[in-house]
C-alpha positions in Angstrom: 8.0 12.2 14.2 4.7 13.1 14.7 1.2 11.4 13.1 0.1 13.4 10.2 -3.9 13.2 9.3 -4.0 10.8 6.2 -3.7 12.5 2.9 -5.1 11.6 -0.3 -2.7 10.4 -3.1 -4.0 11.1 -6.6 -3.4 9.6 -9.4 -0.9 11.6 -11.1 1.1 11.6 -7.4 1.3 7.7 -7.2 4.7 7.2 -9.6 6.4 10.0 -7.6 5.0 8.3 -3.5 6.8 5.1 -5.0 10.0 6.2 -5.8 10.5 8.1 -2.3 10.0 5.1 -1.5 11.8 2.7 -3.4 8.2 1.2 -4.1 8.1 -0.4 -0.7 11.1 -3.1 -2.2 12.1 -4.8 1.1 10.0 -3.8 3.6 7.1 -5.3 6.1 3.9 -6.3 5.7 3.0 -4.9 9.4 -1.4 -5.5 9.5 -4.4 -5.5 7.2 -7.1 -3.6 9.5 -10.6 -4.7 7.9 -12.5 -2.0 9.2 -16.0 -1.9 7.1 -16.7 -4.2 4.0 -15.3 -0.8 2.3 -12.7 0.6 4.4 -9.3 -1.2 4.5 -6.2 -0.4 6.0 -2.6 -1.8 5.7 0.3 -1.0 7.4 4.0 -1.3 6.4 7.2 -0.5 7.5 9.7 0.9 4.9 12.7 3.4 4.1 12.1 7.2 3.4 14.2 8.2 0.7 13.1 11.8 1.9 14.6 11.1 5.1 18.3 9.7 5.0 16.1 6.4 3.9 15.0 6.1 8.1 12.4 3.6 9.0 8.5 4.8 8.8 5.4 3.0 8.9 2.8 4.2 6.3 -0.3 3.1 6.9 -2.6 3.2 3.4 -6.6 3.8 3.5 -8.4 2.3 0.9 -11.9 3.6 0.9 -14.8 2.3 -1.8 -13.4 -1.2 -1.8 -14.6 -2.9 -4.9 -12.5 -6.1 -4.7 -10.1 -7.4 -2.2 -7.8 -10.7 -1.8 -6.2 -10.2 1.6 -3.9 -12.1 3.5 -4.2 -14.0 7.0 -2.9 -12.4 9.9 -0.6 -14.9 10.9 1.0 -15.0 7.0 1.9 -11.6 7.3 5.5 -12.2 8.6 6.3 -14.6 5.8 5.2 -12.0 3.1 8.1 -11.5 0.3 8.4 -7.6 -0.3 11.6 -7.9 -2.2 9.6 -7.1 -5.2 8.0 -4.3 -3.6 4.0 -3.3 -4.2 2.4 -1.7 -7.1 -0.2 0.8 -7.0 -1.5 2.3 -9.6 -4.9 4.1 -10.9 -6.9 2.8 -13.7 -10.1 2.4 -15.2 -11.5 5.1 -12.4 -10.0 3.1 -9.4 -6.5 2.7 -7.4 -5.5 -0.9 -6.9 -2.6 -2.0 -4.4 -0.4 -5.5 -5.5 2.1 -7.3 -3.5 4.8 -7.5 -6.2 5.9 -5.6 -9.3 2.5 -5.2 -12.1 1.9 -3.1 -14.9 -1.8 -3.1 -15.1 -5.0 -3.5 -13.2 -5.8 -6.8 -14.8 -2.7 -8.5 -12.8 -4.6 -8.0 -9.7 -5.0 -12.0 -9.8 -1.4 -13.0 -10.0 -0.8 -11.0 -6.5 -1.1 -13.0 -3.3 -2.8 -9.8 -1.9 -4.3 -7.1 -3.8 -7.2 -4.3 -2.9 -9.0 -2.1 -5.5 -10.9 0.8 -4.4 -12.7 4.0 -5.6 -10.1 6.5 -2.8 -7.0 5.7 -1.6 -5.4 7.9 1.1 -2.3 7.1 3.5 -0.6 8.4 6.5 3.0 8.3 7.7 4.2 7.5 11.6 7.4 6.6 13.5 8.9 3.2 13.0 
């Protein structure tokens, strides 16, 4: 499968990107790429509904980082997606959770969690 470009995800797209995906519910933390004190990128490995549920990495861009709790490295193997992630968009940002939230204000329950003003991701081969 070939790289695509990253695309932006909107807000009114986000609830539809989860379900293809079974909101990322057991799949791998792969690597947190700290690229600017406003440019993050994480990468996980998951199932595409869209395609007979095969492997994929999608690899997120959060631009415009506000806030950001992020995980070592060498934790990143031990991370429990069984819950899945949450993003959502509110209060004129997108914010990304390890684990199942409702609201932007959960951000400090997550062991991981990134808000930002643009949020943009791109699919690969597993």
């Amino acid at each position: 499968m070939p790289i695509t470009s990253p695309l932006p995800l909107s807000k009114n797209s986000l609830e539809g990107f989860l379900e293809r995906f079974n909101h990322f519910r057991d799949s791998e933390l792969r690597q947190i790429d700290i690229i600017s004190a406003t440019l993050i990128k994480i990468t996980l490995a998951t199932q595409d509904s869209a395609r007979g549920f095969d492997w994929v990495t999608v690899t997120f861009e959060f631009n415009g980082v506000i806030d950001a709790k992020i995980i070592e490295e060498s934790k990143l193997p031990h991370v429990d997606l069984s819950q899945g992630i949450t993003l959502l968009y509110q209060d004129e940002m997108f914010a990304f959770m390890v684990g199942a939230y409702n609201k932007l204000s959960d951000t400090q329950s997550s062991i991981c969690y990134i808000k930002s003003t643009s949020l943009k991701y791109q699919e690969g081969s597993f």
